[in-house]
Residue, then its C-alpha position, 0 to 999 in steps of 0.5 A: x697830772x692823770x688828768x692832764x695826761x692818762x696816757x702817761x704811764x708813769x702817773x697812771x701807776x702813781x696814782x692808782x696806788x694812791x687810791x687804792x691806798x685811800x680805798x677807792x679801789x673801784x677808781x684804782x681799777x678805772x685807771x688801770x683798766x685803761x692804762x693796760x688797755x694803752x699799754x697791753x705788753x708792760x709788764x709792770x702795768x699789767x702785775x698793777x692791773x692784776x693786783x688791782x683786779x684782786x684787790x677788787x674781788x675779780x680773781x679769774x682776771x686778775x690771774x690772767x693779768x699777772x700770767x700775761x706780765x710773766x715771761x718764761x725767759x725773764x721771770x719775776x719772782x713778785x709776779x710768782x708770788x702774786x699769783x699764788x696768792x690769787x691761788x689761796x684767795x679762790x681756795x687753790x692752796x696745793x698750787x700756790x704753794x707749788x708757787x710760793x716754793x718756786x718764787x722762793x727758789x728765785x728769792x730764796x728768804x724773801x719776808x714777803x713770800x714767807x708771809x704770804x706763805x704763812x697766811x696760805x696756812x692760815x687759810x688752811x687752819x694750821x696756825x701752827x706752820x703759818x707761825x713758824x713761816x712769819x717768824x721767819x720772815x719777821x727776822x729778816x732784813x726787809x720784812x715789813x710792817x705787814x709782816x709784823x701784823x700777819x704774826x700778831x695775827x696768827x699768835x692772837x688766833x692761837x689764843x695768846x693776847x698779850x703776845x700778839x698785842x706785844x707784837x702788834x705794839x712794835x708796829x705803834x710809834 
């Protein structure tokens, strides 16, 4: 269908997910790419984009993604979220937390900031909050299986195995 049409930005979105789902992530980034170049003002294909830069490795591109899908009148608190992990991940942990807390104010309990929150210390080295945070996002409705496994990981780095594998085994049908 991306084939037939790659102007269709539905497909596009669709399908770049799928490859990056199969990690084929520099064939993500083609289609991207070319699809925030037909569509520059969506907001929805420019965050896809931005994930995808990040995904890749290209954080300085992907944070002007994600901050050109933000508008001030209509902020969206994934695209907050998003950016504060692109913070973390080029080592800015002081001003994504200021976002993490900001796109908590606009979600108040999302699971998925609260995890990104916790990993933010682990990046840090301070397991101990980074535990506290996902076992709070864990508990809440929503919380997905990422969530899960970012706290057996944090457990398993605090040296308790069985807990961890525990934790990691809800995951396993």
């Amino acid at each position: 269908a991306y084939a037939r049409n790659p102007k269709d930005r539905d497909t596009a979105l669709a399908y770049a997910e799928v490859l990056t789902m199969t990690n084929r992530s520099s064939q993500a980034l083609a289609v991207m790419r070319k699809t925030a170049i037909y569509f520059p003002r969506d907001r929805q294909v420019l965050a896809a984009y931005g994930k995808t830069l990040a995904s890749v490795g290209k954080f300085d591109t992907a944070l002007d993604a994600i901050r050109r899908a933000q508008t001030p009148e209509y902020p969206d608190w994934k695209l907050v979220s998003a950016e504060a992990a692109i913070l973390d991940q080029i080592g800015r942990p002081d001003e994504a937390r200021v976002l993490y807390a900001k796109a908590l104010d606009m979600k108040p309990n999302g699971p998925s900031i609260l995890s990104n929150l916790g990993m933010s210390h682990v990046l840090t080295g301070d397991l101990k909050k980074a535990e506290s945070y996902l076992r709070k996002a864990v508990e809440l409705p929503g919380a997905d299986s990422r969530v899960r496994q970012n706290l057996a990981l944090v457990v398993g780095l605090q040296g308790r195995f069985a807990e961890a594998e525990q934790i990691a085994a809800q995951e396993l049908s």
